[in-house]
N, C-alpha and C positions, 0 to 999 in steps of 0.2 A: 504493500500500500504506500509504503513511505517512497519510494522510486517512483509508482504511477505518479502521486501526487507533482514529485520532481520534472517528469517529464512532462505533463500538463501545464506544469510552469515554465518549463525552459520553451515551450511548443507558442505558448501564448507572447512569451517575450518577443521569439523572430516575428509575429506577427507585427505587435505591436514597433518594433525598429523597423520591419518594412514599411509600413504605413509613415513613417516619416524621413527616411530616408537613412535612415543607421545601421543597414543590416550587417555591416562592415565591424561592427563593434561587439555583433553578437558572440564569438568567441571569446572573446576578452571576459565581458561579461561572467557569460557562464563559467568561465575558467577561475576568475574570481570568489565569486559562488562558494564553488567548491572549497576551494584554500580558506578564505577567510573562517568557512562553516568548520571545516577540519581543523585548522593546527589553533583556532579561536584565537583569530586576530582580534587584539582590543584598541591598535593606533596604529595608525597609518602618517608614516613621514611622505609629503606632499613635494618634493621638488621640481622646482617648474611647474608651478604651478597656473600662470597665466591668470586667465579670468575664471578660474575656477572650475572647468571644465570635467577634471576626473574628480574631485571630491563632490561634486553634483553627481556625477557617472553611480558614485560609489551608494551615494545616497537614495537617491531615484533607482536607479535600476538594478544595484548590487543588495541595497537593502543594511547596509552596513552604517551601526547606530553608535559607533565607539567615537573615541577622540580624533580630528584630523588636524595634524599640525604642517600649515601650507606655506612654503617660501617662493616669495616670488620676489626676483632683485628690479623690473620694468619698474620704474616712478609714478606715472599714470596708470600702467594698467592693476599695479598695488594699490590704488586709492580705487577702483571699482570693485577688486575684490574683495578689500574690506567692507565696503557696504554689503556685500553678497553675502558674505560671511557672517555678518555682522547680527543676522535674522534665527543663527542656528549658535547654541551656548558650547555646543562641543566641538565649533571649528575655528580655529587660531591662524591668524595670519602673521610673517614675518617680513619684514620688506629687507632682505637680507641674500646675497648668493650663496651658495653653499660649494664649496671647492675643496684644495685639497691643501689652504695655506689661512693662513688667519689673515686679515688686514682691509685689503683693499682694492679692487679690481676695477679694471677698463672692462664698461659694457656696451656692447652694440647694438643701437636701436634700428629696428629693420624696419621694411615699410609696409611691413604686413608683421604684425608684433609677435603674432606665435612663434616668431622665425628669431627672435632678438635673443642673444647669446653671449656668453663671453668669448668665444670662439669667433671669429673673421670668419665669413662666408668665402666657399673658396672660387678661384676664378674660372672660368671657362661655365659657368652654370647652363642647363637650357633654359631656352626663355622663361618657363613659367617659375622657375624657382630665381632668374637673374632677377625678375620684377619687384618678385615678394623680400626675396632675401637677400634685399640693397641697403647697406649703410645708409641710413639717415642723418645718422648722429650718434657720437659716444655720450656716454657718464661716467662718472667713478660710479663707485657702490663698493658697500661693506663687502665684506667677504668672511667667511669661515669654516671651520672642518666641524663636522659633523660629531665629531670627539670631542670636542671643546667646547659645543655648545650644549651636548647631550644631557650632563647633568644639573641644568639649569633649567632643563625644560622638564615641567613637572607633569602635564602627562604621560609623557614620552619615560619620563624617568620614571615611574611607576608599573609602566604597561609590562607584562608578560610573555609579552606575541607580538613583536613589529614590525610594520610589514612599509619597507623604504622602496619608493614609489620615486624613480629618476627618468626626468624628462629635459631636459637641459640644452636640447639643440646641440648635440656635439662635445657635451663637455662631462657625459656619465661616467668615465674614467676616474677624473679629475676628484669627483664626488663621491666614487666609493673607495678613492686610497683613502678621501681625509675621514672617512669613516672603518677605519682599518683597526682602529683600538677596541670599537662598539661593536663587531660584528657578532659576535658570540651572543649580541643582546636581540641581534635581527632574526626572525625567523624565515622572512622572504622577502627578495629585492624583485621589484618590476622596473627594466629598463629599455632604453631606444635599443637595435641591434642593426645598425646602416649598414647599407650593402652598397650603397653608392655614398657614403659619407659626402652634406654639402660645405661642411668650415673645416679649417685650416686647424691640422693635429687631431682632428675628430677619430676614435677607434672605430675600426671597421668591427662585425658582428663577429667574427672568428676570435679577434683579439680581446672583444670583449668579455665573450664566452668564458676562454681563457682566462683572465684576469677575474671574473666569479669562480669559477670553479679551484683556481688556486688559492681565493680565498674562502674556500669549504663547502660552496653552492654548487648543485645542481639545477638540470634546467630543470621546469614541471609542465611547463604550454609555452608555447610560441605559435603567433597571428602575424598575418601581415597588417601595416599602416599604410596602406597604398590607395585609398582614396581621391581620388580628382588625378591621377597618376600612370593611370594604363595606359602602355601595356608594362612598362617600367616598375620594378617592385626596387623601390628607393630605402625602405627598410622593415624592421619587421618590429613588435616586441616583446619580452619575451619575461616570464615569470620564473622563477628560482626559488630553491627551497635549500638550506641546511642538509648537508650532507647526512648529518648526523638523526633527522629527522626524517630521513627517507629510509634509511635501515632498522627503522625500529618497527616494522611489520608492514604488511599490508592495508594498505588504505581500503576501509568500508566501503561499500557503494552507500553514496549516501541521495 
């Protein structure tokens, strides 16, 4: 019964993201689902956050009622998510980069802002990515490792189950060495995995993989992000879990 009920939900979900055009999202989703219901995620570390986009995701269609703590380093588009935010008591916004050095960073605002990075957009782009993904303008902005800020964040520093959530335009590398002290406290990282990397130093999906799994993760689902993109699959992303969490039996159907 417990499975029918599962499937009847996951059945009504692809509906419901057809009907608006999301169907692209429905594995993520559902693959979500699963993890957070399993290893019981209770916080979710939000990087690159943008306008708020996957902690809505998480909310609305994952169903996920724990603590989100969201960093985003944009100036303006940090002062919309703050009002977004601002509606629900368990989501936290940071206006802060998250990297792999403490201090201070050059950021580039692009002209389509999903795209804005600490990372340089690299040259030769095709048109549809050279448009979006043009220097506008830099800023400095805060910078910091994820080690250093960990035990100041008090949901984050209570939670059980954490589940690091890296979207960074090129810079998820960067982001999981400066959280190289805390990983033992992560239960699963959701990160970009480019197969055509667009900024300058960005880790391609192999190297990434690698650099998880050396630090104790395996994969557990990978989606493509290829939306508005065909026939070109520009990147993919891809969910992780703790080694140490994958060998301790077989996972229920749940």
């Amino acid at each position: 019964m417990r499975r029918y009920r599962r499937e009847l939900r996951d059945r009504w979900l692809a509906v419901r993201l057809g009907l608006v055009g999301r169907q692209h999202q429905y594995g993520e989703i559902v693959s979500l689902r699963r993890l957070i219901a399993h290893f019981g995620i209770d916080c979710v570390i939000d990087v690159g956050a943008n306008a708020g986009q996957y902690a809505t995701m998480l909310r609305k269609d994952v169903g996920f009622r724990g603590p989100i703590l969201s960093f985003e380093p944009h100036p303006q588009v940090c002062a919309k998510l703050v009002e977004i935010a601002g509606k629900d008591a368990e989501w936290h916004v940071h206006n802060i980069a998250l990297s792999d050095r403490d201090g201070e960073a050059t950021f580039h605002l692009m002209a389509a802002d999903q795209f804005s990075s600490l990372n340089a957009p690299q040259d030769g782009l095709e048109q549809i990515f050279a448009e979006r993904n043009k220097v506008t303008r830099t800023v400095h902005v805060p910078c910091a490792r994820l080690d250093t800020l960990l035990p100041d964040l008090q949901p984050a520093r209570d939670a059980k189950a954490i589940l690091l959530k890296m979207d960074t335009q090129g810079h998820d590398a960067q982001v999981w060495s400066g959280a190289s002290a805390v990983a033992g406290r992560i239960t699963a990282a959701q990160t970009e995995l480019s197969v055509r990397p667009l900024y300058d130093g960005a880790t391609d999906y192999r190297t990434m993989i690698a650099l998880l799994e050396r630090g104790g993760f395996v994969p557990n689902a990978v989606f493509a992000n290829n939306k508005g993109h065909f026939p070109l699959l520009v990147e993919m992303d891809g969910l992780f879990i703790r080694a140490d969490l994958a060998r301790e039996g077989n996972v229920p159907i749940l």
